[in-house]
Phi, psi and omega in degrees: 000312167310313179310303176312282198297260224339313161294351158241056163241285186298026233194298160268356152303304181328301174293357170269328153357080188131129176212138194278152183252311182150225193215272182327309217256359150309295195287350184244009138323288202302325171304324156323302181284325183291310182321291195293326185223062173326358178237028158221031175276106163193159155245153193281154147261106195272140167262161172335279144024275185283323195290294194278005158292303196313308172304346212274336238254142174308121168101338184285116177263343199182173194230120155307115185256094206235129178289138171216195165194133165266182207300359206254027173075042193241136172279133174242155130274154186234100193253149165236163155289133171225170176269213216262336186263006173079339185313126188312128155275120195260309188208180193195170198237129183250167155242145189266200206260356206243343168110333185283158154302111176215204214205107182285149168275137155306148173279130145243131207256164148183168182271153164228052184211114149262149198245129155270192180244132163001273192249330185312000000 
C-alpha cells in the first residue's frame, strides 16, 4: 500500500511541473538569453495538435522539452511524453483490433516554423 501513495505522490509532482511566471519577469528572462545569443532571437512554435496527440499517449504526465539542431545548424525543439518517473515514452504497449499485444512508437515532435518575437 505504501508503495502505492509514494507513486501517486511522484505522479502528482510530475503533473505540478510548471508555474505561470508573469509577464515582467518572462521579458526579462527572455532578454537576456537574446543579449548573450542574438542569432538565435526568435521562438519555436508547436502546435496543438502534437502537444495533445503527445499528452494523449497512455502513462503520460508532462512533456520534455530538449533544444536541438538540424544538419544545416537551425535551432529546433524536441518535445517528448514523459512519465510519472520523467522517463521518455519512446514506446507503450496497444491490443491491436485482432485482440493481440502490440507495441507502438512514442511521439517525438520537433518543429520547422520560427516566430520572430514582437516586443521581447
Amino acid at each position: 500500500m505504501q508503495n502505492v501513495v509514494l507513486e501517486q505522490e511522484k505522479l502528482a509532482k510530475v503533473n505540478e511541473i510548471g508555474k505561470h511566471i508573469g509577464l515582467e519577469k518572462a521579458e526579462e528572462m527572455v532578454k537576456r538569453f537574446f543579449d548573450a545569443h542574438p542569432e538565435q532571437a526568435y521562438s519555436n512554435v508547436m502546435g496543438r495538435e502534437i502537444i495533445e496527440k503527445i499528452l494523449s499517449q497512455p502513462d503520460c504526465q508532462g512533456i520534455s522539452i530538449l533544444p536541438g539542431y538540424d544538419s544545416e545548424g537551425k535551432r529546433h525543439v524536441i518535445l517528448t511524453g514523459v512519465d510519472a518517473n520523467l522517463k521518455p515514452i519512446l514506446n507503450y504497449n496497444v491490443i491491436n483490433i485482432s485482440g493481440r499485444l502490440g507495441s507502438e512508437d512514442g511521439l517525438v515532435a520537433n518543429q520547422d516554423f520560427k516566430t520572430t518575437i514582437g516586443s521581447w
